[in-house]
C-alpha positions in Angstrom: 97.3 138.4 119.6 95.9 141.3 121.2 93.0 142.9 120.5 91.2 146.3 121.4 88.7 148.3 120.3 91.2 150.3 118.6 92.9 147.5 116.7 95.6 144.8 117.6 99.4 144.2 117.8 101.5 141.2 117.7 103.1 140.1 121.0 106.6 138.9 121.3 106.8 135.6 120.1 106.6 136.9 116.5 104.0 134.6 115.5 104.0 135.1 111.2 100.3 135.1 111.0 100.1 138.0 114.1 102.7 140.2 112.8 101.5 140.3 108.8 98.1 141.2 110.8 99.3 143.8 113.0 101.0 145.5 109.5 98.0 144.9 107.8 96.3 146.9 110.0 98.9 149.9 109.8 99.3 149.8 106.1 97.2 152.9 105.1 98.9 155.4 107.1 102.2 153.0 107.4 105.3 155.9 105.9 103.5 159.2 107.3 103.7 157.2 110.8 107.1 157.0 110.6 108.1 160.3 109.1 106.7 161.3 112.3 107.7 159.1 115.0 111.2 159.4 113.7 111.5 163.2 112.8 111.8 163.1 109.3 115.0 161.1 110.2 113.6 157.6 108.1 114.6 159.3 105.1 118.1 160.0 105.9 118.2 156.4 107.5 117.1 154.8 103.9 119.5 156.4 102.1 122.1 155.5 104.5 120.9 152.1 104.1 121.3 152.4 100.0 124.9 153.7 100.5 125.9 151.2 102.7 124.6 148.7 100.3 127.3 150.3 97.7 125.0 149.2 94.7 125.9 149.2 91.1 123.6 149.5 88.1 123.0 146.0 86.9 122.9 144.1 90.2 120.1 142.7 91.8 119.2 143.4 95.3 116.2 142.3 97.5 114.9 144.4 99.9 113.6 141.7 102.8 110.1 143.7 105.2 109.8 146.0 102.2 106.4 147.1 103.3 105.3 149.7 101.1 108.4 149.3 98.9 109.5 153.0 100.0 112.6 151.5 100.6 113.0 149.6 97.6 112.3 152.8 95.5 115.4 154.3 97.3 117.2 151.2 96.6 116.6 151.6 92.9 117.8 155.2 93.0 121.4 153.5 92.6 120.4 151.9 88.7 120.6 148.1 90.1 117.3 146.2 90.1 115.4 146.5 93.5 112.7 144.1 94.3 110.5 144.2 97.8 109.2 141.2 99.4 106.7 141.3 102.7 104.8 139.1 104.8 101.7 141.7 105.2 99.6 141.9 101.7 98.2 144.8 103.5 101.3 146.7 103.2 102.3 145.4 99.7 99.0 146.3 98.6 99.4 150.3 99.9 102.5 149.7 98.1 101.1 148.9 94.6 98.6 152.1 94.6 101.2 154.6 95.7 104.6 153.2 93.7 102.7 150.9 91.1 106.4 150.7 89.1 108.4 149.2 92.3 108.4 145.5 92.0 106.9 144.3 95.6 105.7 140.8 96.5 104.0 138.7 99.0 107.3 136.5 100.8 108.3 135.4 103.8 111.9 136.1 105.4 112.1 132.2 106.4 111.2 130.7 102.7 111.9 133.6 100.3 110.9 132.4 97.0 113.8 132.7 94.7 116.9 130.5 93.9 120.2 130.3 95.4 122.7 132.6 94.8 120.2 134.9 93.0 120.4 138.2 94.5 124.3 140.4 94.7 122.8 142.0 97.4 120.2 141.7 100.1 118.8 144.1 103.2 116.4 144.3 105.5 115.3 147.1 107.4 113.5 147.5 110.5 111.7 144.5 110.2 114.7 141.4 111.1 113.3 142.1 115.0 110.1 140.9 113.9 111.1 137.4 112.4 110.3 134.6 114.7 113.8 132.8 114.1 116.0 135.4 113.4 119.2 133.3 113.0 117.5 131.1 110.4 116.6 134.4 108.5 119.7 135.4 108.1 120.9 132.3 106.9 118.0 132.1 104.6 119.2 135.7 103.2 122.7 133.7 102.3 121.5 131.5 100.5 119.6 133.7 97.9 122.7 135.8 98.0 126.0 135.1 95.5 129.3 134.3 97.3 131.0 137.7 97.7 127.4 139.6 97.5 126.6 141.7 100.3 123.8 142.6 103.7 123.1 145.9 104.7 120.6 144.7 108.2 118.9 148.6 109.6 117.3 148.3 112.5 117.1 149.8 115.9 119.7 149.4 118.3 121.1 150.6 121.4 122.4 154.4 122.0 125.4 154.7 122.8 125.2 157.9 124.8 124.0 156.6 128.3 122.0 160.0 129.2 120.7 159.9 125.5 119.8 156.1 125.7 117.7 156.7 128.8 115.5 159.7 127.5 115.3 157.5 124.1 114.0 154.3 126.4 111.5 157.2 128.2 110.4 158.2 124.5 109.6 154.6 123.0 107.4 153.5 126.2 105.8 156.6 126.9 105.7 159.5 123.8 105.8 157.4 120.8 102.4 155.7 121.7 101.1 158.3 122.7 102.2 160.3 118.9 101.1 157.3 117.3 97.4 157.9 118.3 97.1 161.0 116.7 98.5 159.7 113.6 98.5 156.1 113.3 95.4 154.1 111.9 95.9 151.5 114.4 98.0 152.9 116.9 98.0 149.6 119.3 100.9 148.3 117.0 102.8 150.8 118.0 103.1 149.3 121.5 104.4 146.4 119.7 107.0 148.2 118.3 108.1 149.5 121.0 108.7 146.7 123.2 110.4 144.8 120.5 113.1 147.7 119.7 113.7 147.3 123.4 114.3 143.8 123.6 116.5 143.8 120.4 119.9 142.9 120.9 123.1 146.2 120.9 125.2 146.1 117.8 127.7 143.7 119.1 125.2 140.9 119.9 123.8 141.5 116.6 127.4 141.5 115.0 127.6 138.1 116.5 125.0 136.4 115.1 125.1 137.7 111.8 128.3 136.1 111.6 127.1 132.7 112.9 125.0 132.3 109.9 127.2 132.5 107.2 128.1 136.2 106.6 131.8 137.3 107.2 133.5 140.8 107.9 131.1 141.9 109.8 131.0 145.7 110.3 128.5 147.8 112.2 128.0 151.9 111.7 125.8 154.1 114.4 123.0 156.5 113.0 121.7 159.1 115.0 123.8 158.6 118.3 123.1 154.4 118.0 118.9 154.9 118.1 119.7 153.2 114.5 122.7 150.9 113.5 123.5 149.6 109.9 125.2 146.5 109.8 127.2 145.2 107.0 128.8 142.0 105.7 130.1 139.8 103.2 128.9 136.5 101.9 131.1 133.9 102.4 
């Protein structure tokens, strides 16, 4: 972990104990920080995520890093059941006083705990790049999903515009900190954050290893020029 006057942020090995930390620490000011950092472009990328998703009323879908559960309450807009699970009880706790009717609780992406098969659907967004085992998450996300149920993974990726990609690389390493100490409440995470959206793999290495753990027909859609990719499968 490190630590600074100003707070403290996981480093890259993903330790479970340092990363529910860092959150905790970001929790109260967690969803304006990223309306801003992202230009108001979070909400369009949730909704995407929903879409993708193509929930029914009736089914059951987990939403994996739900945080605050604003995600899981756009999940919900589709009538099936959305429930949120999170490592930080920080986050899930901001969660329960602003959306006290969105089901969020505490979980880990390694050991989620709920039966086989239980979910028709699962996603995760912008949280799989800070799992410690990646590949074992997603083969834990089969395993609570039905055969035939579906992923939606959102998370940072690569742009695929090579001008674009380097003013994007100049923006996380330089100008997002820098944004997220005017309006973070613990704006050393955000140093994390950066570093790990640029060691995350492109859409085709993460194509790859969704499918080595158990998903099939793996698909991949750019948002916003490849700064965000949703990538879909099937269970198996």
């Amino acid at each position: 972990m490190s630590r600074t006057p100003q707070g403290q942020r996981a480093s890259l090995d993903k330790q479970p104990h340092e990363v529910a930390a860092m959150f905790d620490g970001v929790a109260a000011r967690y969803d304006l920080t990223n309306t801003v950092l992202s230009f108001g472009q979070d909400r369009f990328w949730r909704r995407a995520t929903r879409e993708a998703l193509g929930l029914r009323p009736g089914e059951r879908v987990l939403d994996v890093g739900a945080g605050t559960g604003v995600s899981t309450e756009e999940l919900g807009h589709s009538g099936a059941y959305a429930v949120g699970a999170d490592l930080s009880l920080g986050m899930l706790h901001a969660g329960k006083r602003t959306r006290p009717r969105v089901p969020l609780l505490a979980g880990d992406a390694l050991r989620l705990p709920f039966a086989d098969a239980s979910f028709d659907a699962v996603t995760i967004s912008f949280a799989l790049r800070n799992v410690n085992d990646t590949d074992a998450a997603l083969r834990e996300f089969a395993r609570v999903t039905r055969p035939g149920g579906r992923l939606v993974v959102c998370e940072f990726s690569t742009p695929v515009n090579p001008a674009f990609r380097t003013v994007y690389l100049s923006y996380l390493m330089r100008s997002l900190p820098a944004v997220a100490r005017a309006v973070s409440s613990n704006p050393d995470a955000y140093v994390y954050l950066a570093e790990s959206i640029r060691a995350w793999p492109d859409q085709e290495a993460l194509a790859a290893r969704i499918g080595a753990a158990g998903w099939g027909r793996v698909a991949w859609r750019n948002l916003t020029g490849g700064v965000v990719a949703l990538h879909r499968a099937v269970r198996d």
